[in-house]
C-alpha positions as CSV (number, residue, x, y, z in Angstrom):
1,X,-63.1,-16.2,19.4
2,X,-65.9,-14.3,21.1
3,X,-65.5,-13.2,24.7
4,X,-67.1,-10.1,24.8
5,X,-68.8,-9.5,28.2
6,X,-71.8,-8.5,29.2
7,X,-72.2,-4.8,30.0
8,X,-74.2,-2.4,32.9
9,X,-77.5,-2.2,31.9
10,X,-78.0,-5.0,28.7
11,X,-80.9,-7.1,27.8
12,X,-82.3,-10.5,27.7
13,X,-84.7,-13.2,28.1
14,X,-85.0,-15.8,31.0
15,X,-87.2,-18.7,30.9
16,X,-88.4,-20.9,33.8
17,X,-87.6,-17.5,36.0
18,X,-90.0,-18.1,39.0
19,X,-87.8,-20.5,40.4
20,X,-84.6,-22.7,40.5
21,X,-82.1,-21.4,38.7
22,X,-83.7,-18.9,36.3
23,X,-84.9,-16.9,39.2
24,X,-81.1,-16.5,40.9
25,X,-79.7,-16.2,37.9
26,X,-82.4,-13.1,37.3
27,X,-81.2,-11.5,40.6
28,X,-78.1,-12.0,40.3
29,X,-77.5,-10.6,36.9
30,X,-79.8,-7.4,38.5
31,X,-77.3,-7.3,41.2
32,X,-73.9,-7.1,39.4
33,X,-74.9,-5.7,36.4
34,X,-78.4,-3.8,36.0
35,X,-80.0,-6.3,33.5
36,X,-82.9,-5.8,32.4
37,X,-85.1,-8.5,31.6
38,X,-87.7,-10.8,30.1
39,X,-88.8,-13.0,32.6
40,X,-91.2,-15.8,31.8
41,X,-92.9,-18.9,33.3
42,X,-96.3,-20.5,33.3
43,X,-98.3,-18.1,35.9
44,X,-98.2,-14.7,36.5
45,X,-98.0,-14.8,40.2
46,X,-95.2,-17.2,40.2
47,X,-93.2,-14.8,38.3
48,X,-94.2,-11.7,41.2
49,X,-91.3,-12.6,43.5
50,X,-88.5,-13.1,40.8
51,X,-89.6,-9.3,39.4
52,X,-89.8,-8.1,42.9
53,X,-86.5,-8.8,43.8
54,X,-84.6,-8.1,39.7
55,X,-86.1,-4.6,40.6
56,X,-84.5,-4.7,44.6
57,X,-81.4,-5.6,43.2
58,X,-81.7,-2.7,41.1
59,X,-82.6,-4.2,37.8
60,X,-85.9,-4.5,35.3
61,X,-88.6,-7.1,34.8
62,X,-91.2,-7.5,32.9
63,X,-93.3,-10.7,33.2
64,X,-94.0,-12.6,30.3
65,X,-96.8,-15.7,31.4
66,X,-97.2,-18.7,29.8
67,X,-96.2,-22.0,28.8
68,X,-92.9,-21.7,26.7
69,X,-93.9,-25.3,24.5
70,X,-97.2,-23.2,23.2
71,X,-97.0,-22.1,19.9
72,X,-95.1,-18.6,19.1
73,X,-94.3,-18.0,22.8
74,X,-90.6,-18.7,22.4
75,X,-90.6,-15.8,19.4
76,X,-92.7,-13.6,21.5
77,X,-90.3,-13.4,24.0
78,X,-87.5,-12.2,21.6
79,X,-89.9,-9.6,20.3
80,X,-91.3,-8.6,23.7
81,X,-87.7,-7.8,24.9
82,X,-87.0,-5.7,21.7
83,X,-90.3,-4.1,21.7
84,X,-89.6,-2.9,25.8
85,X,-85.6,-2.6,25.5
86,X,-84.9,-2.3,21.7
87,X,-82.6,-4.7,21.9
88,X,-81.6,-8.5,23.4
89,X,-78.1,-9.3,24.6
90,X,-79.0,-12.6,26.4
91,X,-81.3,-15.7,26.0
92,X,-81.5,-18.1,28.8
93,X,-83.4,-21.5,27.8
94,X,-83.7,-22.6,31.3
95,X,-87.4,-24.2,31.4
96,X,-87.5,-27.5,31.6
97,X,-89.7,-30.9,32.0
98,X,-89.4,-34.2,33.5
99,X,-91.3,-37.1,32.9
100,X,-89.5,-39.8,35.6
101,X,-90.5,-43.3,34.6
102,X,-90.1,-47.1,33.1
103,X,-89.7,-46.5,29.2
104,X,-92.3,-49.3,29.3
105,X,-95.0,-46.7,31.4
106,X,-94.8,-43.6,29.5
107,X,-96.5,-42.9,26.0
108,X,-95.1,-41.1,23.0
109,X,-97.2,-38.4,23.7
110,X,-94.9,-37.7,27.4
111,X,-92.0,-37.9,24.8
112,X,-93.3,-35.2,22.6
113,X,-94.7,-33.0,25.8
114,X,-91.1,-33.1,27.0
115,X,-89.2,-32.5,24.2
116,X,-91.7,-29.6,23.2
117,X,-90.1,-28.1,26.9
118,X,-86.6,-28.9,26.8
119,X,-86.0,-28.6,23.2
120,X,-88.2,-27.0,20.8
121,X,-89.0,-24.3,22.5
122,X,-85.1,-23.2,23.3
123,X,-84.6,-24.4,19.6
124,X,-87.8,-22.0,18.6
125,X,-86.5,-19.4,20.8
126,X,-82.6,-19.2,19.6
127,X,-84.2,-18.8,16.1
128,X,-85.7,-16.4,16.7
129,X,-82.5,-14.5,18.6
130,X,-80.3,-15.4,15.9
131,X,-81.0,-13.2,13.5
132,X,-80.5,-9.7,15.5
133,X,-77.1,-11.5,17.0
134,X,-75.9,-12.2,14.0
135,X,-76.8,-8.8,12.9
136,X,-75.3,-6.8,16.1
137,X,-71.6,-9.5,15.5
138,X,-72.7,-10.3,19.2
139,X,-75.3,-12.1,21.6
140,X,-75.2,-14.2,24.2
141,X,-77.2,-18.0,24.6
142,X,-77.2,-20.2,27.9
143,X,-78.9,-23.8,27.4
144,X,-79.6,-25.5,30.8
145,X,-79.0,-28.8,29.8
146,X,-78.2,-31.5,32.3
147,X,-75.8,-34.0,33.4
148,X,-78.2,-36.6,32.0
149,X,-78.2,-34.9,28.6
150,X,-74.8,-36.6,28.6
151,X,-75.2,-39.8,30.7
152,X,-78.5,-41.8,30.5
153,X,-80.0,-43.8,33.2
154,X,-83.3,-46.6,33.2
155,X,-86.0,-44.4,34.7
156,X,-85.2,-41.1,32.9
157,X,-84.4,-41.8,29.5
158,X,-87.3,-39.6,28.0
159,X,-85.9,-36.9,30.3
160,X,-82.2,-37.3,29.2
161,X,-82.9,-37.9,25.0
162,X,-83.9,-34.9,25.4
163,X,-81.3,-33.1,27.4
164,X,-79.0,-34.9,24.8
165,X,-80.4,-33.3,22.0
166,X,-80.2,-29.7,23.7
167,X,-76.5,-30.0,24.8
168,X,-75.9,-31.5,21.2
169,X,-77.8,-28.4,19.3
170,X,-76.1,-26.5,21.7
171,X,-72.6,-27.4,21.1
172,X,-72.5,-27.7,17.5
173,X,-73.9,-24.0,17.6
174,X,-71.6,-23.0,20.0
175,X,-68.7,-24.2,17.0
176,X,-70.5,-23.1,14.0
177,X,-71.5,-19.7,15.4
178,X,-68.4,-18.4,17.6
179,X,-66.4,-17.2,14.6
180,X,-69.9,-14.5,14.3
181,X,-69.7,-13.1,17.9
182,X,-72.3,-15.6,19.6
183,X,-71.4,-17.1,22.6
184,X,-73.3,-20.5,23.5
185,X,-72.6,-22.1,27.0
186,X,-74.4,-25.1,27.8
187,X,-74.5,-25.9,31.0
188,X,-74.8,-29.6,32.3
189,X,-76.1,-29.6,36.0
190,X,-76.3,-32.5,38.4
191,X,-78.2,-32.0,41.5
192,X,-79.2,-28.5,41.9
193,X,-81.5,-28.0,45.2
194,X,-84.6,-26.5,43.4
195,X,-88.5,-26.7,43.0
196,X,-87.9,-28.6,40.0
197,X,-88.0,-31.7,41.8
198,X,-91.3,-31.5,43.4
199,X,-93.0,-29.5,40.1
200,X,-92.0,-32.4,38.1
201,X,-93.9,-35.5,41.0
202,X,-90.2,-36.5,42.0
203,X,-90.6,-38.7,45.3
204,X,-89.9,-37.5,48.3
205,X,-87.4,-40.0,49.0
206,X,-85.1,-39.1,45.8
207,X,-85.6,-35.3,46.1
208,X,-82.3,-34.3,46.8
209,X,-83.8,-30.9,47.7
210,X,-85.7,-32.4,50.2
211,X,-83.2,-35.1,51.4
212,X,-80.5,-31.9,51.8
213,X,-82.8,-30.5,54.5
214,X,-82.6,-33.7,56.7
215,X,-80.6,-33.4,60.0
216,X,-78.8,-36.8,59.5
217,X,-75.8,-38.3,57.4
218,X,-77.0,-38.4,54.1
219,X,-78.5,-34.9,54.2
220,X,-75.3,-33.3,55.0
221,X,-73.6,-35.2,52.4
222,X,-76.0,-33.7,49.7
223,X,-76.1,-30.4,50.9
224,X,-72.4,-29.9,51.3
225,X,-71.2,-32.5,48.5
226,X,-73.5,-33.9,46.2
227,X,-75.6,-31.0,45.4
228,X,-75.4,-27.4,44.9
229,X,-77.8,-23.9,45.5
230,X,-79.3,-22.4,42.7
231,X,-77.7,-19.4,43.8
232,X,-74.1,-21.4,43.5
233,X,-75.4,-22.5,40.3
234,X,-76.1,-18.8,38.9
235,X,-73.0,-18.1,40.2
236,X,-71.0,-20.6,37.5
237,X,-73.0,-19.6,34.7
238,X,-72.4,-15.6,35.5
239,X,-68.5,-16.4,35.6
240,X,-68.9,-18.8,32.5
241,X,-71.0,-15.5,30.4
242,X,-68.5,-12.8,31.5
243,X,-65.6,-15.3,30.5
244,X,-66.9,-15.8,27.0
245,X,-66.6,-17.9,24.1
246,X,-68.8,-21.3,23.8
247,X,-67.9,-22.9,26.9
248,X,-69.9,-26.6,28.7
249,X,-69.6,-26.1,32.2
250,X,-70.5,-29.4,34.1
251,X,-72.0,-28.7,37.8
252,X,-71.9,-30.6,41.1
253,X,-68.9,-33.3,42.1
254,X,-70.9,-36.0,41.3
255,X,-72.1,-35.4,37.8
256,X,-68.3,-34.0,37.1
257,X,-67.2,-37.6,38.5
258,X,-69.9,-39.5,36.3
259,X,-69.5,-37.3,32.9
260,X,-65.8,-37.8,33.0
261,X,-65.9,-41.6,33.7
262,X,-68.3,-41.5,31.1
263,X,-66.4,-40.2,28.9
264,X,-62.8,-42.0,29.5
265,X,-65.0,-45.6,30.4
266,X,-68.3,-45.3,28.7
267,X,-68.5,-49.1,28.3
268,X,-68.0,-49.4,32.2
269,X,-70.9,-47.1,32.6
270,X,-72.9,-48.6,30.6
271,X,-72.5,-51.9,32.4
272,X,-73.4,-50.3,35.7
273,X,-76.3,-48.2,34.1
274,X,-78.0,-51.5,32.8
275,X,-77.7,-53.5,36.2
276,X,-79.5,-51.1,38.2
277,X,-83.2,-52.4,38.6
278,X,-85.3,-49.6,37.6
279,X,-87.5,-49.0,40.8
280,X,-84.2,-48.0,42.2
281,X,-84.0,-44.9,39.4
282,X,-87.4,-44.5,38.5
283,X,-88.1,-41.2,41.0
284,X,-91.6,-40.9,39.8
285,X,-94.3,-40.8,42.3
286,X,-96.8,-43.1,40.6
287,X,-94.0,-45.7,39.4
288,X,-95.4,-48.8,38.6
289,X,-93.5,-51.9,37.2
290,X,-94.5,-54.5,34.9
C-alpha cells in the first residue's frame, strides 16, 4: 500500500483554484507545507486572490487561465508544473459544472458541456500525470467528486452521471494503481458553502451558501449541521493525502446519512428519489416544467 506523505516544499496542480474548495485547499497546503503550485481557473483575475494568499502563507503560484474542458489545457497544466518546478507530486481535479434541470429541459449538448468539466478534463489531466508517477513509484490524485456521484436525484441527473463516472474512474484507479505508489482519494462532498452554487444559476432559495447566512432556524441548521466551509472541507482532504493510500472520503452529515442508506437500502432510496416532484429538486434558476 502507498502512504507516502506529502513533503515541505512538493509540487502540484489545482484546478477550479479561485474559489470553493480549490482555493483553501491552495492555502492551506502553502500554509502547512510550502507547496508550490499550478493554480488554474477560467480568468486570470479570479485566480489573483488564491496566488496572493499561497504566496502569504508562504507558498508558490503560478496562474494558469483558462477553461480546463478546452482542448490540451488539462496536459498543459502537467507540463507547466514540470516546466516551473521540474516535477509534480499532486493533481487536484477540483473544477467542476452544473447543469440543474428536468432531464426533459436540457439538451445533449448540456450533457456533453458537463461531462467535458467534471470528467474528461480530470480524465485528460490524470493521463497526462500518470506517466511521470508511475515513473517517480509515487504521485498523488484528488477527484472532487460528489455525494451525487453516488446517489442521484430528478433535477440533477446530468450533474450526478457525471459525478458517477468520476468517482467510478476514480476508484477503480485508486485499486489498479496503489500497488505502483499512486494514491487516488476521491472525495464525495455534500453541501460545501461555496461560489459554486451561484456560478452554476442555483436559486437563491436552494443555495445552501446563501440559506447558511440567514439569521433564522433553517440557516443555523445548515451552517452548523447540514453543510460544511470550504476551509473544513480542505481540511479532510489534507488529513485524507497525508494519511495515504486510495481512500473515498464522504463529506457533510447529511450526504454521509444518504450514501450509507443508499448503500444498505438502495431500493428505499430509490422509492423516495422517484416521488419527489421535480420543481422541488430542480434548483435551476430558469426551471420550467412541462
Amino acid at each position: 500500500m502507498s502512504n507516502q506523505k506529502l513533503n515541505s516544499g512538493f509540487a502540484g496542480v489545482i484546478t477550479g483554484a479561485s474559489t470553493g474548495i480549490g482555493k483553501a485547499l491552495a492555502v492551506l497546503l502553502a500554509r502547512e507545507l510550502k507547496a508550490r503550485l499550478i493554480i488554474n481557473a477560467r480568468t486570470e483575475d479570479a485566480l489573483s486572490e488564491t496566488k496572493a494568499l499561497v504566496e502569504k502563507a508562504g507558498g508558490q503560484a503560478v496562474i494558469v487561465a483558462g477553461d480546463v474542458a478546452n482542448v490540451g489545457m488539462p496536459a498543459s497544466l502537467i507540463e507547466r508544473c514540470l516546466a516551473e518546478f521540474g516535477t509534480i507530486d499532486l493533481l487536484v481535479n477540483n473544477a467542476g459544472l452544473a447543469k440543474p434541470g428536468s432531464v426533459l429541459n436540457l439538451t445533449p449538448a448540456d450533457w456533453e458541456r458537463v461531462f467535458a468539466v467534471n470528467f474528461f478534463a480530470p480524465l485528460y489531466a490524470t493521463y497526462a500525470a500518470l506517466p511521470h508517477f508511475a515513473e517517480r513509484k509515487r504521485g498523488k490524485v484528488v477527484n472532487i467528486s460528489s455525494v451525487a456521484g453516488k446517489v442521484a436525484f430528478p433535477g440533477s441527473v446530468c450533474y450526478a452521471a457525471s459525478k458517477f463516472a468520476l468517482t467510478g474512474m476514480s476508484e477503480g484507479m485508486a485499486a489498479e494503481l496503489q500497488s505502483k505508489g499512486i494514491d487516488f482519494i476521491t472525495v464525495c462532498p455534500g453541501w460545501v458553502r461555496t461560489e459554486f452554487f451561484a456560478k452554476n444559476e442555483i436559486m437563491g432559495s436552494k443555495n445552501p451558501t446563501l440559506i447558511a447566512e440567514k439569521n433564522d432556524l433553517r440557516g443555523m441548521l445548515m451552517k452548523h449541521v447540514l453543510s460544511i466551509s470550504s476551509e473544513r472541507a480542505a481540511e479532510h482532504i489534507y488529513h485524507a493525502l497525508q494519511k495515504g493510500g486510495g481512500q473515498e472520503i464522504v463529506l457533510t452529515a447529511p450526504g454521509i446519512a444518504i450514501e450509507r442508506l443508499n448503500a444498505i437500502l438502495p431500493q428505499a432510496v430509490f422509492g423516495m428519489a422517484r416521488r419527489i416532484p421535480t420543481d422541488l429538486v430542480d434548483s435551476s434558476n430558469k426551471a420550467k416544467f412541462p
